[in-house]
KOLDO-63280 format. One line per 10 residues: number of its first residue (from 1); their letters; for each residue x negated, y, z negated of N, C-alpha, C. Coordinates in nm, 2 decimals. Last residue first. Example, Ala and Ser with C-alpha at 12.3 -4.5 7.8 and 13.67 -1.06 7.14 Angstrom:
! residues 2
2) SA) -1.28:-0.22:-0.71:-1.37:-0.11:-0.71:-1.29:0.00:-0.79 | -1.32:-0.57:-0.78:-1.23:-0.45:-0.78:-1.32:-0.33:-0.78
END
This chain:
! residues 108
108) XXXXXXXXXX) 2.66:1.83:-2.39:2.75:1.89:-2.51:2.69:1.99:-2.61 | 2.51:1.75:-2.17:2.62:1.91:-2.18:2.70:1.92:-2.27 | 2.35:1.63:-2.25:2.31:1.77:-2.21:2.43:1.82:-2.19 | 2.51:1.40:-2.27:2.45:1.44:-2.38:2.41:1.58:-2.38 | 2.59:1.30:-1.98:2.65:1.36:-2.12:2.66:1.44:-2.21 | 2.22:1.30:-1.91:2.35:1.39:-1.88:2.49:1.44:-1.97 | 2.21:1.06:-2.13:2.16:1.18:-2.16:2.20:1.29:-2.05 | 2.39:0.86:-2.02:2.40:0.93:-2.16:2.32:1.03:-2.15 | 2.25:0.87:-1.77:2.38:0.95:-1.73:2.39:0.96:-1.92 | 2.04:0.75:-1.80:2.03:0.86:-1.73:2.14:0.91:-1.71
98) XXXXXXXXXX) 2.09:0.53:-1.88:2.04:0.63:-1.99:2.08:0.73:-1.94 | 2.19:0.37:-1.69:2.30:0.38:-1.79:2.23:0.48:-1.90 | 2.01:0.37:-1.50:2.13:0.45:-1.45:2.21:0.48:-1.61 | 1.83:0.20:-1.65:1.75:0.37:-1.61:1.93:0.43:-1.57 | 1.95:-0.04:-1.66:1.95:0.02:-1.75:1.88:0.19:-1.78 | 1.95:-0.09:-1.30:2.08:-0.07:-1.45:2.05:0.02:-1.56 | 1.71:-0.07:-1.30:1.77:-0.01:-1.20:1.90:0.04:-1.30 | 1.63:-0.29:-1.47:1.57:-0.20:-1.49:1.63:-0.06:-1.43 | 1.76:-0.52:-1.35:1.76:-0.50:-1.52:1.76:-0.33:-1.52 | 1.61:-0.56:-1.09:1.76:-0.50:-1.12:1.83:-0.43:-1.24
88) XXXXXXXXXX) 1.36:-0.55:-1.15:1.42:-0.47:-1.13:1.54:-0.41:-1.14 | 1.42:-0.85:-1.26:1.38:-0.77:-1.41:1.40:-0.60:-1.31 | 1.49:-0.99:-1.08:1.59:-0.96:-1.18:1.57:-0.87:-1.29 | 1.29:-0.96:-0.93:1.40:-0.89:-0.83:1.49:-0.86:-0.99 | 1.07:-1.11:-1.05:1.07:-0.99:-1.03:1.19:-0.90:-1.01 | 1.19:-1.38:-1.02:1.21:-1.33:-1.15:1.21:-1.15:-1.09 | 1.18:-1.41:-0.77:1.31:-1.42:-0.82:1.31:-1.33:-0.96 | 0.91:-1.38:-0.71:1.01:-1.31:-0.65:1.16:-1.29:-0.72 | 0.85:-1.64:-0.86:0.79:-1.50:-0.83:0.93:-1.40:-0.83 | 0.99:-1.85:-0.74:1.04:-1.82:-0.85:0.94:-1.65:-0.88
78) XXXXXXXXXX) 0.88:-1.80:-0.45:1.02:-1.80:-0.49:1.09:-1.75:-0.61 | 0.65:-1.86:-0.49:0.69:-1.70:-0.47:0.79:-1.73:-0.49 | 0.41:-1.98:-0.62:0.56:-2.03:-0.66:0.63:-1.91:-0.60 | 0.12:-1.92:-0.65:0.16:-1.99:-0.54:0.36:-2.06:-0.54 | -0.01:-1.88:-0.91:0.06:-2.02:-0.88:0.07:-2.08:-0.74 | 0.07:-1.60:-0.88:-0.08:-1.66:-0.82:-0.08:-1.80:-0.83 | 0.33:-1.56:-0.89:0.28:-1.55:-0.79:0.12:-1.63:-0.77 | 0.35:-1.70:-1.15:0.40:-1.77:-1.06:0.38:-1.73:-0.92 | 0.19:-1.44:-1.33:0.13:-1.62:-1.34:0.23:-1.68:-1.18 | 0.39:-1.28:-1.26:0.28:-1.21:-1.19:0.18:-1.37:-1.17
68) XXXXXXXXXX) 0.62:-1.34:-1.39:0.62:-1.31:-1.21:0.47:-1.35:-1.15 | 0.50:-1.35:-1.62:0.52:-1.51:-1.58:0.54:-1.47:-1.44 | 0.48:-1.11:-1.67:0.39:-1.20:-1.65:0.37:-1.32:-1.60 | 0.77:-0.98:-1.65:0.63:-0.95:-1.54:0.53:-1.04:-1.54 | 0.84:-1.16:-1.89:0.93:-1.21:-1.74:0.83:-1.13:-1.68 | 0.71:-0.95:-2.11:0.69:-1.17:-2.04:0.71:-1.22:-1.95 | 0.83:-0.71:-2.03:0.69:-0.74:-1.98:0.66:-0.89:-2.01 | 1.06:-0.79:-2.09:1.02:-0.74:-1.99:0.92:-0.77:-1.97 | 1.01:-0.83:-2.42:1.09:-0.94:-2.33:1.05:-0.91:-2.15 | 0.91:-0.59:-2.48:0.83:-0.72:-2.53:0.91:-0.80:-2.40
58) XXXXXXXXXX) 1.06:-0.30:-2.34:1.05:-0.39:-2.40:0.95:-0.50:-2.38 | 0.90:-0.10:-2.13:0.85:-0.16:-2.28:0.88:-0.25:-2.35 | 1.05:-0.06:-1.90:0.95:-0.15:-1.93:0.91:-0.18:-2.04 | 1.21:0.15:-1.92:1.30:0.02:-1.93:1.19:-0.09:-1.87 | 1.08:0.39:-1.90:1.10:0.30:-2.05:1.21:0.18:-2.01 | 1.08:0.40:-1.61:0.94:0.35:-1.67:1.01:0.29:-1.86 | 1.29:0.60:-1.62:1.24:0.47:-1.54:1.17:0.38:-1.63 | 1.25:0.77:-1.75:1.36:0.66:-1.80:1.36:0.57:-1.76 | 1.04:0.90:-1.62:1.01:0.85:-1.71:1.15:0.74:-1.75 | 1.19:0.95:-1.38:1.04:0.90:-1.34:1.01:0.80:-1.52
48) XXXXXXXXXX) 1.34:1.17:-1.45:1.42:1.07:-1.42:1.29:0.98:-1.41 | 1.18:1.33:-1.80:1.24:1.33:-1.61:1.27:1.23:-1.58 | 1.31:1.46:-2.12:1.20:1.33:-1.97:1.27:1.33:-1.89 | 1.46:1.74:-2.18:1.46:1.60:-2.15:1.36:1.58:-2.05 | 1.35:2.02:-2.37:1.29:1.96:-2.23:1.34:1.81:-2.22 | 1.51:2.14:-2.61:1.40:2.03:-2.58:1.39:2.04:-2.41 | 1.61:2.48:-2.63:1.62:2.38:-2.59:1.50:2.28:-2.58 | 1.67:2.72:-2.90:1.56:2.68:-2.76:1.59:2.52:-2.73 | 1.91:2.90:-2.91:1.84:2.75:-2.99:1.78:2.74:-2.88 | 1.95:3.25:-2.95:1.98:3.14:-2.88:1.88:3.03:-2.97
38) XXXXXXXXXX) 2.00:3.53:-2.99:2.04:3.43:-3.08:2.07:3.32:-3.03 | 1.78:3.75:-2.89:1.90:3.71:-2.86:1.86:3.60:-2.93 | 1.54:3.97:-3.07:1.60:3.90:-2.96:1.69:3.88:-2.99 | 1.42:4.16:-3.33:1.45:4.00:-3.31:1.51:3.93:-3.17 | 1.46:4.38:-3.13:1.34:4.32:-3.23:1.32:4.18:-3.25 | 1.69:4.40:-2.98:1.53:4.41:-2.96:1.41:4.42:-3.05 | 1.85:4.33:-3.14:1.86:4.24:-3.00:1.71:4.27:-2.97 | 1.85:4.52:-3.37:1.80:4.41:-3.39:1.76:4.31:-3.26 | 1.93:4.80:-3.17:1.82:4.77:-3.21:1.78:4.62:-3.27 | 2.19:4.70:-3.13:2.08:4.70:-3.00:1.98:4.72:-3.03
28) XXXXXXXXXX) 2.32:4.67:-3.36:2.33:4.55:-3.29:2.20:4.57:-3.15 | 2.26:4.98:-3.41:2.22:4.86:-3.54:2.16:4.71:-3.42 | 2.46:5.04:-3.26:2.30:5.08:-3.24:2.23:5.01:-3.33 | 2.72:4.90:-3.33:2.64:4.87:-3.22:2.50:4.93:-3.19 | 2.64:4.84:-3.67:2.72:4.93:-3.57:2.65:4.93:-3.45 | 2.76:4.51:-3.81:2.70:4.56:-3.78:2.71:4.65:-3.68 | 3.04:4.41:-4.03:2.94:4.42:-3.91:2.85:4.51:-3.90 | 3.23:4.47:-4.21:3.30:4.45:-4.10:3.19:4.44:-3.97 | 3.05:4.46:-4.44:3.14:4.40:-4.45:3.21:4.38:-4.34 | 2.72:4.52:-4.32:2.83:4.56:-4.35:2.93:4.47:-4.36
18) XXXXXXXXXX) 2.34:4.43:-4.35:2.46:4.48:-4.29:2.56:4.53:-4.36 | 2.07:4.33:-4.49:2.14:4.43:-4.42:2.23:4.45:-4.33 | 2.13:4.04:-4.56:2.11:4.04:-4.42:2.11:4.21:-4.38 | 2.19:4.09:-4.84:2.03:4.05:-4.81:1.99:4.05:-4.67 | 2.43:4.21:-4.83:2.26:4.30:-4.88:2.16:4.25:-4.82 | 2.56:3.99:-4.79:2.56:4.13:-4.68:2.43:4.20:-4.74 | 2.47:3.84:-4.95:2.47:3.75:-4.82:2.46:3.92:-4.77 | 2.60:3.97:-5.20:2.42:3.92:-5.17:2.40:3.86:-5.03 | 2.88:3.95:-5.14:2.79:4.11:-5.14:2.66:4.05:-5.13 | 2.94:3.69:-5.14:2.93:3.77:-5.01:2.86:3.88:-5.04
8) XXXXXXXX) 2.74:3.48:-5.33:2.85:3.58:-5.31:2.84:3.65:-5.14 | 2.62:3.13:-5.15:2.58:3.28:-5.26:2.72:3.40:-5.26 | 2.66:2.96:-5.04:2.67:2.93:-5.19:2.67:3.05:-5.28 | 2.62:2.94:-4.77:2.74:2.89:-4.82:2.77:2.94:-4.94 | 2.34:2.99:-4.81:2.40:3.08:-4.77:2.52:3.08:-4.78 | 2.21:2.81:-5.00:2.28:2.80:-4.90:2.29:2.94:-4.88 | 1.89:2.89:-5.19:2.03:2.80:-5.20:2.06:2.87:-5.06 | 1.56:2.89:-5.18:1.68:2.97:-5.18:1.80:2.88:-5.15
END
């Protein structure tokens, strides 16, 4: 079927049963209860636990964990530690900077 855009208005009102000026509020309270209310069901955004966690996947991330994880058992804690602390921070940052686009994002 083409647009709804595209068709005459009398075939849009026929085909929706209705009227040119609407529908008559017993009309309107009987479809509410057949068909319901005229809402878009919303997605579920991932919880704050998960936006966490995707600022692991990158490929680059998880090299700097390995080389943490090689320089700990090295016996290098310093540089251990160092890397670790930067890939959290990375991570700290980049979970705050999703986690407020998709706040944004939820309320438009």
């Amino acid at each position: 079927m083409a647009g709804w855009y595209s068709l005459q208005p009398t075939t849009v009102i026929a085909q929706l049963a209705t009227r040119i000026s609407g529908l008559r509020e017993t009309e309107c309270e009987a479809r509410l209860v057949t068909q319901g209310k005229n809402n878009i069901p919303r997605k579920q955004p991932p919880s704050a636990f998960i936006f966490f966690l995707r600022q692991f996947q990158d490929v680059f991330i998880v090299m700097l964990l390995a080389a943490a994880a090689i320089s700990f058992f090295l016996g290098e804690w310093i540089d251990a530690i160092s890397v670790a602390v930067i890939v959290m921070v990375n991570a700290v940052i980049g979970f705050i900077q999703e986690y407020k686009a998709q706040k944004t994002l939820d309320e438009l």
